[in-house]
mmCIF file of the N, C-alpha and C atoms, coordinates in Angstrom:
data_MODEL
# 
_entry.id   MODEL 
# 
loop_
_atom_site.group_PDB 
_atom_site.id 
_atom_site.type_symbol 
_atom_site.label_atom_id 
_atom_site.label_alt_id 
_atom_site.label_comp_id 
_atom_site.label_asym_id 
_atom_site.label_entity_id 
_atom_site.label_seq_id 
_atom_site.pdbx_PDB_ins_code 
_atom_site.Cartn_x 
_atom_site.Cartn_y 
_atom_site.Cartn_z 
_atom_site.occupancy 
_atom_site.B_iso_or_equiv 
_atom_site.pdbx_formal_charge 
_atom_site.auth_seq_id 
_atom_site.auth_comp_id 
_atom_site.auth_asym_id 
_atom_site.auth_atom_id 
_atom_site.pdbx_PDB_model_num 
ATOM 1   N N  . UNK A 1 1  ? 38.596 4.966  43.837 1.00 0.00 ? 1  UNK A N  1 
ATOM 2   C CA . UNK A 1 1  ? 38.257 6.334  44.179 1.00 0.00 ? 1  UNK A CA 1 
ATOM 3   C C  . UNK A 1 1  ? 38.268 6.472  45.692 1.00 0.00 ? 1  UNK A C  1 
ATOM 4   N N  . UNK A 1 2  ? 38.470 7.551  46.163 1.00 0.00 ? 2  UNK A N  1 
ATOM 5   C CA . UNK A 1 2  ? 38.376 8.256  47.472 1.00 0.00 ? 2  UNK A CA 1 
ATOM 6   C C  . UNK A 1 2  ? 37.255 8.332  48.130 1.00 0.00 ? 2  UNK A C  1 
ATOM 7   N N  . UNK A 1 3  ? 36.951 8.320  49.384 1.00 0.00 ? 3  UNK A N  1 
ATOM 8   C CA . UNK A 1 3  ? 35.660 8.408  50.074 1.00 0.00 ? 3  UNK A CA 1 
ATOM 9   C C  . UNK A 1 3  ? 36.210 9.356  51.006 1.00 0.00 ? 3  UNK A C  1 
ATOM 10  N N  . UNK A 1 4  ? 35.358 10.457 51.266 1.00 0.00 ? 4  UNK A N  1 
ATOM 11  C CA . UNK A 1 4  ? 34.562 11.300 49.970 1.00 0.00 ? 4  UNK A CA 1 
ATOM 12  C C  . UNK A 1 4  ? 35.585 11.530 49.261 1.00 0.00 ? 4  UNK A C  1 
ATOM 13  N N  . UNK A 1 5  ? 34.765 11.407 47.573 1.00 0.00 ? 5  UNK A N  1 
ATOM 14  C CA . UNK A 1 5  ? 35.475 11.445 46.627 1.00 0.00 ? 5  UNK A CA 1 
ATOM 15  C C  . UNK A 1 5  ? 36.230 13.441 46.844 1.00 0.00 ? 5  UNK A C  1 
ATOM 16  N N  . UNK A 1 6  ? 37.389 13.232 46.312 1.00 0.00 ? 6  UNK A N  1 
ATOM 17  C CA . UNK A 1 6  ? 37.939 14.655 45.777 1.00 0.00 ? 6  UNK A CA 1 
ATOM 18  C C  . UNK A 1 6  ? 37.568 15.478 44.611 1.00 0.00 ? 6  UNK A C  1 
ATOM 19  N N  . UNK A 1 7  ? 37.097 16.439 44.743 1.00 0.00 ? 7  UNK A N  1 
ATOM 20  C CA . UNK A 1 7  ? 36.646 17.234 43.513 1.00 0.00 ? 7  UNK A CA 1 
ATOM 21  C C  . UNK A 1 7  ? 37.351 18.486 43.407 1.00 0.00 ? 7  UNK A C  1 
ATOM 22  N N  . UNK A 1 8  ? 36.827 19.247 42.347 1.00 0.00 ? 8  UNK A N  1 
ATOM 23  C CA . UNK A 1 8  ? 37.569 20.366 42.346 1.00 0.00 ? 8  UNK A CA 1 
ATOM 24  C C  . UNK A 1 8  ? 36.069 20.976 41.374 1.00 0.00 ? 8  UNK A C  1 
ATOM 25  N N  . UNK A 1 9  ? 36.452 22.093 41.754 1.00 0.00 ? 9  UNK A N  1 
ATOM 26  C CA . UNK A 1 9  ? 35.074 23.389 41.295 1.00 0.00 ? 9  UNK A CA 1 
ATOM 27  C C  . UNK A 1 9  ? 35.910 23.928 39.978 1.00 0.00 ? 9  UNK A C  1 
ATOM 28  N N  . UNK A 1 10 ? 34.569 24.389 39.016 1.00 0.00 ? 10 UNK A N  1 
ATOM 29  C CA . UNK A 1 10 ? 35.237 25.261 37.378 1.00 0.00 ? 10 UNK A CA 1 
ATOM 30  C C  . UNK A 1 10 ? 36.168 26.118 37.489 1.00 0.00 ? 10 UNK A C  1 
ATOM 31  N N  . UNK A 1 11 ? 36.512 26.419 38.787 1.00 0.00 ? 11 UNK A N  1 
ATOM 32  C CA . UNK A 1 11 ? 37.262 27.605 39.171 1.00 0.00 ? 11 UNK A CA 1 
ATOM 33  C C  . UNK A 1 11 ? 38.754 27.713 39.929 1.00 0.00 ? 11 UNK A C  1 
ATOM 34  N N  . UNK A 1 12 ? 38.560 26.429 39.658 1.00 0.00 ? 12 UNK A N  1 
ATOM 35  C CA . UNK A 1 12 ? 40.211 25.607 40.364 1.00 0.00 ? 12 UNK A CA 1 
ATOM 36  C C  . UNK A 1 12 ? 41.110 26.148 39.344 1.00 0.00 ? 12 UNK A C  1 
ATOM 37  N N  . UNK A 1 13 ? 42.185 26.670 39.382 1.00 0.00 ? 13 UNK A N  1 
ATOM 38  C CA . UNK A 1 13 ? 43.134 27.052 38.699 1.00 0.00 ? 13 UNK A CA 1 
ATOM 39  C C  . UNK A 1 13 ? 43.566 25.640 38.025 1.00 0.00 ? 13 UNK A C  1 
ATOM 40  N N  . UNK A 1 14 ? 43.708 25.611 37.002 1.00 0.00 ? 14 UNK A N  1 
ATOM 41  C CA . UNK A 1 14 ? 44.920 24.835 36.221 1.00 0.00 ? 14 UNK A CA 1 
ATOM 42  C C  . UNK A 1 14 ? 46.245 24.504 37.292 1.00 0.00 ? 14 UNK A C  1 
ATOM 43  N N  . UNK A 1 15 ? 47.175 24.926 37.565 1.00 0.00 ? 15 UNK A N  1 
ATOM 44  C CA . UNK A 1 15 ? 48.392 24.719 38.354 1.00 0.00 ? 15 UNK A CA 1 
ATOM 45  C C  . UNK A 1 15 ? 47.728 24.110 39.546 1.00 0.00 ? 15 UNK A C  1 
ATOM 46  N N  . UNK A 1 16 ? 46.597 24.572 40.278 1.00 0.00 ? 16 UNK A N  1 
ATOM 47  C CA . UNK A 1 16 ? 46.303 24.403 41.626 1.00 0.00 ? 16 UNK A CA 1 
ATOM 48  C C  . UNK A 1 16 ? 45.880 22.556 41.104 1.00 0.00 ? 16 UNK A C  1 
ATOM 49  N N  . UNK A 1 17 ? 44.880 22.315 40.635 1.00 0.00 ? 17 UNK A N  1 
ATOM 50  C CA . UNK A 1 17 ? 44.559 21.529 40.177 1.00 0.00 ? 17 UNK A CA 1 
ATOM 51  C C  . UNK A 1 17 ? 45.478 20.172 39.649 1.00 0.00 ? 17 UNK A C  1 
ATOM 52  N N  . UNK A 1 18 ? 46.689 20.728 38.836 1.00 0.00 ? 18 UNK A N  1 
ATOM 53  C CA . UNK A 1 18 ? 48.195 19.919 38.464 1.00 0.00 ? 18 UNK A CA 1 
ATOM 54  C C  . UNK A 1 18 ? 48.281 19.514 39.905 1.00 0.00 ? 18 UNK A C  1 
ATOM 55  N N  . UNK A 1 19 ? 48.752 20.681 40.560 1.00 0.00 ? 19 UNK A N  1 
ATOM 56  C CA . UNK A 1 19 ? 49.798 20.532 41.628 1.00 0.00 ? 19 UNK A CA 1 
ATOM 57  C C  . UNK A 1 19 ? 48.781 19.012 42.810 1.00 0.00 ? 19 UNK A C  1 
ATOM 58  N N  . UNK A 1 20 ? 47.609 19.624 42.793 1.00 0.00 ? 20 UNK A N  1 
ATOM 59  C CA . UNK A 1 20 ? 46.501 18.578 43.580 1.00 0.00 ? 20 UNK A CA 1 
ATOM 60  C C  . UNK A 1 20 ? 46.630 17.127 43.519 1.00 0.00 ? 20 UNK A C  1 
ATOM 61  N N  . UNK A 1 21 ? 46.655 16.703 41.676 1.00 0.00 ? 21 UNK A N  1 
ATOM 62  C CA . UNK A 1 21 ? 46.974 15.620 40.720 1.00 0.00 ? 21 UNK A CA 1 
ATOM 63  C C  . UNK A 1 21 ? 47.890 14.897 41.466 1.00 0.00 ? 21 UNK A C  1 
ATOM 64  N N  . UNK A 1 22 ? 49.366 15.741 41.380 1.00 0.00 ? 22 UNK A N  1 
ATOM 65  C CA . UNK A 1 22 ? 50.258 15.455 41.633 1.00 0.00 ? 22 UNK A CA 1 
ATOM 66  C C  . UNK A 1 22 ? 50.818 14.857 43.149 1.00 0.00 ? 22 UNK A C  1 
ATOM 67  N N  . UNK A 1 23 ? 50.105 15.610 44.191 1.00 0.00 ? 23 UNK A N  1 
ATOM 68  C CA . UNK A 1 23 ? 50.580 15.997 45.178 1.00 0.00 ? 23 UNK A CA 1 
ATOM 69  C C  . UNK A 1 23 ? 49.844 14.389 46.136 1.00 0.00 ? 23 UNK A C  1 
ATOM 70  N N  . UNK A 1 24 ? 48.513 14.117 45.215 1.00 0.00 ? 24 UNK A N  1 
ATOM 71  C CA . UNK A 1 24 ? 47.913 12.861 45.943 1.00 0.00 ? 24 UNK A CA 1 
ATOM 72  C C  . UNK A 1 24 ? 47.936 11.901 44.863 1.00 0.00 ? 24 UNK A C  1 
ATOM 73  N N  . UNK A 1 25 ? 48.584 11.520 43.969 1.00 0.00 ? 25 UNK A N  1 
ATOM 74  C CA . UNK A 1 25 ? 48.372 10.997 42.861 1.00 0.00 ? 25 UNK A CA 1 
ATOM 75  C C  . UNK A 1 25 ? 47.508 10.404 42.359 1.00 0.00 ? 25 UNK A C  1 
ATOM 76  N N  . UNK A 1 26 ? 46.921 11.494 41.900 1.00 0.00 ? 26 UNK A N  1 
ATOM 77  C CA . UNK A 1 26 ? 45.326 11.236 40.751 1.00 0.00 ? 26 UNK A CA 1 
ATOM 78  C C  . UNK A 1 26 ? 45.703 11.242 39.688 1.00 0.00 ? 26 UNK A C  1 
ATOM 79  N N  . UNK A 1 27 ? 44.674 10.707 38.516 1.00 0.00 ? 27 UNK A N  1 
ATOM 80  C CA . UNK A 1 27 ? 44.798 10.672 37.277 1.00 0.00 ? 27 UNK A CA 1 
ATOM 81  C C  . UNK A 1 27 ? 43.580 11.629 36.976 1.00 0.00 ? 27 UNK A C  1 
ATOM 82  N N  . UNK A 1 28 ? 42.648 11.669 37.733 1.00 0.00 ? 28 UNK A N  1 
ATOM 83  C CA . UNK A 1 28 ? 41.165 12.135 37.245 1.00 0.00 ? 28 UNK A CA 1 
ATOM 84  C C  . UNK A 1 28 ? 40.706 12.924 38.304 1.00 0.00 ? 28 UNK A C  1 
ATOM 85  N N  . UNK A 1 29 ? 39.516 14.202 38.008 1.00 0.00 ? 29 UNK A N  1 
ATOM 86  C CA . UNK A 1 29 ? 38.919 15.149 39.155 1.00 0.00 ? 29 UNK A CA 1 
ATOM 87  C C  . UNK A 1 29 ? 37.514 14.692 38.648 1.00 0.00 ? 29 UNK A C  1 
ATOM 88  N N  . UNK A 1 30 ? 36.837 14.840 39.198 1.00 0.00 ? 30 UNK A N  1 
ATOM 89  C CA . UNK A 1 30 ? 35.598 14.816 39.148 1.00 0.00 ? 30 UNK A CA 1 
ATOM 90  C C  . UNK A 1 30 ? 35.481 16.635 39.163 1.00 0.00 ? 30 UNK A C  1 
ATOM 91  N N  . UNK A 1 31 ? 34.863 17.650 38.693 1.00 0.00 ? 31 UNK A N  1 
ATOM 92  C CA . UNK A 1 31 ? 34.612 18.604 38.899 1.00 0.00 ? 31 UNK A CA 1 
ATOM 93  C C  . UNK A 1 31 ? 32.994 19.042 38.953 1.00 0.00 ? 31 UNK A C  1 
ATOM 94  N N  . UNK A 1 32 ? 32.907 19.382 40.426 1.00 0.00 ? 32 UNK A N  1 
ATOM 95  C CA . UNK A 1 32 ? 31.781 19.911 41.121 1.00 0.00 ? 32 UNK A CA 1 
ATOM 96  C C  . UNK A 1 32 ? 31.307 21.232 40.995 1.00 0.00 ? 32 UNK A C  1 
ATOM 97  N N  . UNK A 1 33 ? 29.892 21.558 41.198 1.00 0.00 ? 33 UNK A N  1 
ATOM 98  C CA . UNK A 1 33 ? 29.737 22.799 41.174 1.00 0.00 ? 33 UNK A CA 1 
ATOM 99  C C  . UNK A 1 33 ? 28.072 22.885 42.017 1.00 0.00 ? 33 UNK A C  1 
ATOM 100 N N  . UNK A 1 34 ? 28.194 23.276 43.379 1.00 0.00 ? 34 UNK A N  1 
ATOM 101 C CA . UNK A 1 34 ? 26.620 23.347 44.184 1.00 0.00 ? 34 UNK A CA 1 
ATOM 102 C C  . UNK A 1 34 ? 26.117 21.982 43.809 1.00 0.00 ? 34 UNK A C  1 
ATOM 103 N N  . UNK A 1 35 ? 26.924 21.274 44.344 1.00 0.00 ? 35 UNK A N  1 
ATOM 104 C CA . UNK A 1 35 ? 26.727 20.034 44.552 1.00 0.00 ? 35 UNK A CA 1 
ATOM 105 C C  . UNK A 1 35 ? 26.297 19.078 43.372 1.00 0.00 ? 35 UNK A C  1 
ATOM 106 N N  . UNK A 1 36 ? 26.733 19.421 42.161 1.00 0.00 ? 36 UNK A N  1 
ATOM 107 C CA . UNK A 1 36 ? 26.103 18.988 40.722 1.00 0.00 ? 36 UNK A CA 1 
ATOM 108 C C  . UNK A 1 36 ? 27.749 18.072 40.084 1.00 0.00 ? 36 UNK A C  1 
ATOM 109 N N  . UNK A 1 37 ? 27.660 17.420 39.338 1.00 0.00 ? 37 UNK A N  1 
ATOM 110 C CA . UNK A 1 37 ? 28.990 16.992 38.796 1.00 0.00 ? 37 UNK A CA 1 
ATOM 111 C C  . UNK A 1 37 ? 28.899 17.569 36.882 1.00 0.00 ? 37 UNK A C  1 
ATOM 112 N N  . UNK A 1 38 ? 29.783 18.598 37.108 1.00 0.00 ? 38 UNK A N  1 
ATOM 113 C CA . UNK A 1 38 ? 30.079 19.245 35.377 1.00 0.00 ? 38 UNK A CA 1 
ATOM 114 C C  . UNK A 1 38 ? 30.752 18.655 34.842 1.00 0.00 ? 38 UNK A C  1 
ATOM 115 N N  . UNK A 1 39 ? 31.998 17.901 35.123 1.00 0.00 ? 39 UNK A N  1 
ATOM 116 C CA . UNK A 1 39 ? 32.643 17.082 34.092 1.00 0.00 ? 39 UNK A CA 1 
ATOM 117 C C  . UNK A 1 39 ? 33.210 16.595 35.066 1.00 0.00 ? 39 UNK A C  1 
ATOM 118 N N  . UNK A 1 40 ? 34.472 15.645 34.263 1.00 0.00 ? 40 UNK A N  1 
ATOM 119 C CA . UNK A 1 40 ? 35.468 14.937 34.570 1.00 0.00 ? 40 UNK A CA 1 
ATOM 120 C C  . UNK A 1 40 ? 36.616 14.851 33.986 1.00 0.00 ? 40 UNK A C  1 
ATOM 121 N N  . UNK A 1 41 ? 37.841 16.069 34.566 1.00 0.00 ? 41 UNK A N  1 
ATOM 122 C CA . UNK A 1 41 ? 38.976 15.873 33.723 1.00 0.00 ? 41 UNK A CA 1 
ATOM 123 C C  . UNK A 1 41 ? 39.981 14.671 34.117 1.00 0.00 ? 41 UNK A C  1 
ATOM 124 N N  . UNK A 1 42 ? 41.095 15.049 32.920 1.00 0.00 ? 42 UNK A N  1 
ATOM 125 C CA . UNK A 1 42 ? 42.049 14.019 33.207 1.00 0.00 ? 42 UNK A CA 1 
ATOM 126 C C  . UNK A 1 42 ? 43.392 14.814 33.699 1.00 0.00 ? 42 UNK A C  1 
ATOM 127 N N  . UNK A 1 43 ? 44.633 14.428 33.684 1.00 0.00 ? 43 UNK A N  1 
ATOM 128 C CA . UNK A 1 43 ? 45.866 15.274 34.103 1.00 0.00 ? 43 UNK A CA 1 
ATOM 129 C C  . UNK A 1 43 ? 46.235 15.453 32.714 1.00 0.00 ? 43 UNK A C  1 
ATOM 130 N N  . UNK A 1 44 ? 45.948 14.942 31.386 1.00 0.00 ? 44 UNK A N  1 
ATOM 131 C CA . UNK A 1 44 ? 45.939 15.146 30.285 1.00 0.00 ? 44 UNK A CA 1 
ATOM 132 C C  . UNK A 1 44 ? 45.116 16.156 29.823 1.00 0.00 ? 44 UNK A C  1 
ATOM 133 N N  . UNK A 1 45 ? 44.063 16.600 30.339 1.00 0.00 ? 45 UNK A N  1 
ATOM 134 C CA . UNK A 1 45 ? 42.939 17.673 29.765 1.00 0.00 ? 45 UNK A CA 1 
ATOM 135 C C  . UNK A 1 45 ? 43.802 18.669 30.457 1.00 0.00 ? 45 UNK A C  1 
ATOM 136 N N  . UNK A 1 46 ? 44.394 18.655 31.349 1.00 0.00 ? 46 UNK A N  1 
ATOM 137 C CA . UNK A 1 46 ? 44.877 19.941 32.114 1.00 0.00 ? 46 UNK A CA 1 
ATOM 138 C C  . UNK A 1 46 ? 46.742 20.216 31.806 1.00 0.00 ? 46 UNK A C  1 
ATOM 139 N N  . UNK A 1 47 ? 47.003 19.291 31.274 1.00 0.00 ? 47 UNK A N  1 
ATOM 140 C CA . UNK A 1 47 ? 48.648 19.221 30.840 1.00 0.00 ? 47 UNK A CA 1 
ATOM 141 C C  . UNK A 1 47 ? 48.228 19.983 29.350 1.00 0.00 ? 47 UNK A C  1 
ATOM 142 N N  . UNK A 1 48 ? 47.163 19.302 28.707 1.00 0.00 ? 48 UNK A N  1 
ATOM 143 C CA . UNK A 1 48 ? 47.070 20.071 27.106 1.00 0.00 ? 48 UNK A CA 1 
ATOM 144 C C  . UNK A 1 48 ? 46.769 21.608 27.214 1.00 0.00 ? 48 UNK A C  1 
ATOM 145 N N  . UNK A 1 49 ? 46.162 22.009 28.241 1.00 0.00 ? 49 UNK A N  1 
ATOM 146 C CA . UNK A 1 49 ? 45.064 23.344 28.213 1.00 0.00 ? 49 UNK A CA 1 
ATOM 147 C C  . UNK A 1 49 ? 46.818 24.277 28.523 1.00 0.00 ? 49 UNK A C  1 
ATOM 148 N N  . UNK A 1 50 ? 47.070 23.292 29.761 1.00 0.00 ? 50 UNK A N  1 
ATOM 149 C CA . UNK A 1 50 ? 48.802 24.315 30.147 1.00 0.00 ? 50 UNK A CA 1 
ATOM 150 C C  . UNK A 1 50 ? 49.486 24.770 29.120 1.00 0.00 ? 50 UNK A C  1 
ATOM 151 N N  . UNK A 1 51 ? 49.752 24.031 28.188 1.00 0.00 ? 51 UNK A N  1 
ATOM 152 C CA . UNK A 1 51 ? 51.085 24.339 27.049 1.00 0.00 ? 51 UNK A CA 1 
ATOM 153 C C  . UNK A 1 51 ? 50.030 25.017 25.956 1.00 0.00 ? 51 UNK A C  1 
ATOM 154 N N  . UNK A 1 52 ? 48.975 24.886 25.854 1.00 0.00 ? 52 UNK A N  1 
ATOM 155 C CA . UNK A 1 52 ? 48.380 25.996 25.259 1.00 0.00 ? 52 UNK A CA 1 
ATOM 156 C C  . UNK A 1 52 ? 48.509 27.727 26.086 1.00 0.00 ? 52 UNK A C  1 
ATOM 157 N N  . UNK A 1 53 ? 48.516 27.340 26.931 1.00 0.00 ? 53 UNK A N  1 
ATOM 158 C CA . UNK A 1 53 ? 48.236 28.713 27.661 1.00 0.00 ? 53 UNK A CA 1 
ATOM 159 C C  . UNK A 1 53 ? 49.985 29.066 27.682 1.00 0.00 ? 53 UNK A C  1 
ATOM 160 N N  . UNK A 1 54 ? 50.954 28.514 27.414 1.00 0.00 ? 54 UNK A N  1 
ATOM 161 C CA . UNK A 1 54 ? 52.301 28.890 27.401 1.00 0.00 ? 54 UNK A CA 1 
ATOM 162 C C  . UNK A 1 54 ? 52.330 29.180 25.951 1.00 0.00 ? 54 UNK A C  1 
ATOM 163 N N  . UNK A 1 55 ? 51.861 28.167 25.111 1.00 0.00 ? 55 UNK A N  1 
ATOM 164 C CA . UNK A 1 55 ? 52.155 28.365 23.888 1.00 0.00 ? 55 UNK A CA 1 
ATOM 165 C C  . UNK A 1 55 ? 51.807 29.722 23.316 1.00 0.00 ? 55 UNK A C  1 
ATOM 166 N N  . UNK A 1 56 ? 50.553 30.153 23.660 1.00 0.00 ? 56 UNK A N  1 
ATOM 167 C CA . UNK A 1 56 ? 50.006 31.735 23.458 1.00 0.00 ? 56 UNK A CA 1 
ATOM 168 C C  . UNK A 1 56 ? 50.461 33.163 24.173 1.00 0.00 ? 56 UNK A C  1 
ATOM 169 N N  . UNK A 1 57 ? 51.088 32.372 25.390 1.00 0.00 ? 57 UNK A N  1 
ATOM 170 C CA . UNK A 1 57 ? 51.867 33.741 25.637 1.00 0.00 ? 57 UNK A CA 1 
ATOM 171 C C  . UNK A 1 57 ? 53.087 34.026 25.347 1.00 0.00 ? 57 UNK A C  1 
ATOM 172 N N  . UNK A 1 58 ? 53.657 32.746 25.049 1.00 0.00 ? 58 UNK A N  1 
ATOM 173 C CA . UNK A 1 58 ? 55.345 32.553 24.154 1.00 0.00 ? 58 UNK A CA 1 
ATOM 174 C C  . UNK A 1 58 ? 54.618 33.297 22.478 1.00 0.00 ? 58 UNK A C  1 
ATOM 175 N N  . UNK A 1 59 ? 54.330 32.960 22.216 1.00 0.00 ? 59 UNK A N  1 
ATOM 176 C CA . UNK A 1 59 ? 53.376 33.884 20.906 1.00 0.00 ? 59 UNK A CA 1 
ATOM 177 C C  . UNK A 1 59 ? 53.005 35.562 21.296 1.00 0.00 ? 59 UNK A C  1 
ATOM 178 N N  . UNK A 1 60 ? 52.819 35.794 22.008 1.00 0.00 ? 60 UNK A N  1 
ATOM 179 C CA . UNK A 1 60 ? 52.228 37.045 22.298 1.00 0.00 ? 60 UNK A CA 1 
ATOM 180 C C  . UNK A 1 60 ? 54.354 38.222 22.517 1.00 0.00 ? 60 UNK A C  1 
ATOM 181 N N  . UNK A 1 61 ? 54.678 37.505 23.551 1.00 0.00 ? 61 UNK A N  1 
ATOM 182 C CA . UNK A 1 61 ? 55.876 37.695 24.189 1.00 0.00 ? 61 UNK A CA 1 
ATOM 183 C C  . UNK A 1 61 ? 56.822 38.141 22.390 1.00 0.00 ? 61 UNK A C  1 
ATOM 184 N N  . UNK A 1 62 ? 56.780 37.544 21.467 1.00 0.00 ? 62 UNK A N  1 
ATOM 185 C CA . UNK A 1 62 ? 57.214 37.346 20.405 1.00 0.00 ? 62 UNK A CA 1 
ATOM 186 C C  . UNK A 1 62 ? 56.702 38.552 19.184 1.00 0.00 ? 62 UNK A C  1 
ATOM 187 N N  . UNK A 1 63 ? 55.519 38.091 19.826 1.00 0.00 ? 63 UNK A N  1 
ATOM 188 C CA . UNK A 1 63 ? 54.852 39.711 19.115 1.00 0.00 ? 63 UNK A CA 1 
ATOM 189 C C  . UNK A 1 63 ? 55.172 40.643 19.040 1.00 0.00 ? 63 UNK A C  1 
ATOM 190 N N  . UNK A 1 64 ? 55.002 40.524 20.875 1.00 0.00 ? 64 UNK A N  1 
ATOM 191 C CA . UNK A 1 64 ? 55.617 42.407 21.425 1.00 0.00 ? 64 UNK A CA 1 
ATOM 192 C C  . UNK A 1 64 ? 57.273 42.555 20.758 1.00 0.00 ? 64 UNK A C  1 
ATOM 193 N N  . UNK A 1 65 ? 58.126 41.645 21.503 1.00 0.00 ? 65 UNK A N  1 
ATOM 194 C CA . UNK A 1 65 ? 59.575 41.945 20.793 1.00 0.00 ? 65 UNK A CA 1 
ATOM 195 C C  . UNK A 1 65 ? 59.400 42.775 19.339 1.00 0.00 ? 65 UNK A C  1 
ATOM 196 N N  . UNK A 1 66 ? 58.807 41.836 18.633 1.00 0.00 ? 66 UNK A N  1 
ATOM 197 C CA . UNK A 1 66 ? 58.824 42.314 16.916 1.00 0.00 ? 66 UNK A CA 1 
ATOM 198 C C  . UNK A 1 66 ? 58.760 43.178 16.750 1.00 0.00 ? 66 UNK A C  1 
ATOM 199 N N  . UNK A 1 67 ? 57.234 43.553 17.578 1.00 0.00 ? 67 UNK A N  1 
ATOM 200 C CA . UNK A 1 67 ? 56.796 44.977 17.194 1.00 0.00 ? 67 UNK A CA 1 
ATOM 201 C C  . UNK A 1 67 ? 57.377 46.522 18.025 1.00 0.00 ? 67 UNK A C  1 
ATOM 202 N N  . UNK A 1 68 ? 58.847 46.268 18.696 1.00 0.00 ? 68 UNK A N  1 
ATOM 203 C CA . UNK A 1 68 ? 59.561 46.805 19.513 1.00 0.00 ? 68 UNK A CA 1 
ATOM 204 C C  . UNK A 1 68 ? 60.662 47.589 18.923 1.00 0.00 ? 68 UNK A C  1 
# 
């Protein structure tokens, strides 16, 4: 781990957060909040939540067509 460790707040975007992962190569965030620790994701908790959030608007996108 990093000194000081890297965190990210409940409010870190998904992408911002990827891109963070990516950009220093982490596997894991510690996520902070007023100085408290709320969880601990992985690049897997945030890769699954992504393709959900595509998967539902590729669903939605599909909708509208239909109903067009």
């Amino acid at each position: 781990m990093t000194s000081p460790a890297v965190t990210v707040e409940p409010a870190t975007s998904i992408d911002e957060a990827l891109a963070m992962m990516t950009r220093r190569r982490f596997r894991h965030f510690p996520v902070v909040e007023d100085g408290t620790l709320v969880a601990f994701i992985s690049i897997g908790d945030l890769v699954k939540r992504k393709i959900d959030e595509v998967q539902h608007e590729a669903e939605a996108l599909r909708n509208y067509i239909q109903a067009v």
